[in-house]
N, C-alpha and C positions, 0 to 999 in steps of 0.2 A: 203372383199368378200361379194355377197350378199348372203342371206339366203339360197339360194338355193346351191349345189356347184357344179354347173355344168354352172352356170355363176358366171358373172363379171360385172360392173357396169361403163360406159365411157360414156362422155361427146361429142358428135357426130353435127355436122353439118347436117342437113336432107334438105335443100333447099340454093338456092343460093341465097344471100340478095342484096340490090342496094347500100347498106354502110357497113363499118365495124362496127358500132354502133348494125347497126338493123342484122348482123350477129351474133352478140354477145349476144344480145338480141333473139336470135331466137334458140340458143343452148339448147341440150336437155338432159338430163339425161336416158339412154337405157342399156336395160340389154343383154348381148350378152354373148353367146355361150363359156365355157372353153376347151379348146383344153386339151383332155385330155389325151395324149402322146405326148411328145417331139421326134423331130431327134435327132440324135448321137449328133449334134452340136448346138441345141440351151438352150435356159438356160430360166427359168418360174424366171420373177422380178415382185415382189410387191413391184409398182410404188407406189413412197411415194410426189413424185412433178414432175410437168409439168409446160412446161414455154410456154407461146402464145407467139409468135412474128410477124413481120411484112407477111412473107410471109401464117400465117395461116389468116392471118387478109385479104389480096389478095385474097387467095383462096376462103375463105366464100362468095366472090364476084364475083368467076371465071374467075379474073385478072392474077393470077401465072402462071409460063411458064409451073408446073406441076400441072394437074389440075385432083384430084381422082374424084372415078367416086361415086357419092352421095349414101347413106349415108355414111359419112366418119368419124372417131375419129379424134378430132383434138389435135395440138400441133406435134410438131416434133424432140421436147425435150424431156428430162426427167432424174430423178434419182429415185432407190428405192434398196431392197434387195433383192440380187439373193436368190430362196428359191427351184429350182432343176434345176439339171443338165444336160444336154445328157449325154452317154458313152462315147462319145469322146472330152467334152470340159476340159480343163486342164487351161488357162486363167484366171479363176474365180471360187469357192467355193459357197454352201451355205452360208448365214451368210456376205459372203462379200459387200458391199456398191459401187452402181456403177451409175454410168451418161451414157447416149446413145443419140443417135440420131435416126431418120429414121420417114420415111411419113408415116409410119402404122399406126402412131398416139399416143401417151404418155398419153392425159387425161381418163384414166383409170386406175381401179383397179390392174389389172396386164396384164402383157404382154409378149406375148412367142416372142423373138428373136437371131438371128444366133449368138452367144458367143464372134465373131469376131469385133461385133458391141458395145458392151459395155465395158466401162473403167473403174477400178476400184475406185471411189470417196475417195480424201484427206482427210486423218482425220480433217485439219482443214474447209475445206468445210460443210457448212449444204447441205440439200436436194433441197432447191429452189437455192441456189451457184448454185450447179453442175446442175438441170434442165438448169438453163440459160448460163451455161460456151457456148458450140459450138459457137451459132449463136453472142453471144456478145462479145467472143475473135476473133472471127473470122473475124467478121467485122470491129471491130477495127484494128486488127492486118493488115486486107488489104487495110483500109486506111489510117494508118502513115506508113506502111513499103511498101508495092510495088507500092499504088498509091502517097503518101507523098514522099516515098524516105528518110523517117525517117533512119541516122544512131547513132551508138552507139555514147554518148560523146554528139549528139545535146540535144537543149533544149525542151518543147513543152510546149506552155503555154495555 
């Protein structure tokens, strides 16, 4: 957290670049605003890793089919530690270790989201594992099995 505590410290896209290079290049470190009550249902995580992947990479360039509206946090990934609760989430504890997804954006310090959205991370996962589980099982997983036609018993070399 930064020094102050009524923010938080995220890694933001501020203009649309003509490459992923000079997007990457053009990210910025800002300090934004701590929400400082939760609803019933979502849960305050200090984000411990964020994973950039291909679609943050489009975006920086205003390529994505979802395309936020500037300045935006980037990263769509993420793992860190639930550190409070709403009154109605039951899913996750403080203290617990979790991975999320969502376009709000992950390269931040922390991040309030709906309870529903985050999964609890395997002990044997580190914090960059789980930032990058979604997008790179997912991907995988939809091209050997429903674009491949991968079944159980084949080989894959």
């Amino acid at each position: 957290m930064s020094s102050s505590s009524g923010t938080f410290r995220a890694v933001m896209c501020e203009k649309i670049s003509t490459s992923a290079a000079e997007g990457i290049e053009a990210a910025v470190l800002c300090e934004l605003p701590r929400k400082s009550k939760l609803e019933d249902d979502e849960v305050r995580i200090e984000v411990r890793s964020a994973s950039l992947n291909f679609p943050e990479l489009l975006m920086m360039q205003n390529k994505y089919q979802y395309k936020p509206q500037l300045p935006f946090v980037l990263c769509t990934e993420g793992a860190g530690v639930v550190k409070e609760i709403g009154s109605k989430v039951s899913n996750v504890r403080p203290g617990d270790r979790v991975m999320f997804a969502t376009m709000q954006g992950c390269a931040c310090e922390e991040l309030v989201l709906p309870a529903q959205v985050c999964c609890r991370l395997p002990d044997p996962l580190s914090f960059s594992q789980g930032a990058g589980f979604y997008m790179g099982y997912t991907t995988g997983y939809h091209a050997l099995v429903t674009r491949g036609r991968l079944k159980a018993g084949e080989w894959l070399l």
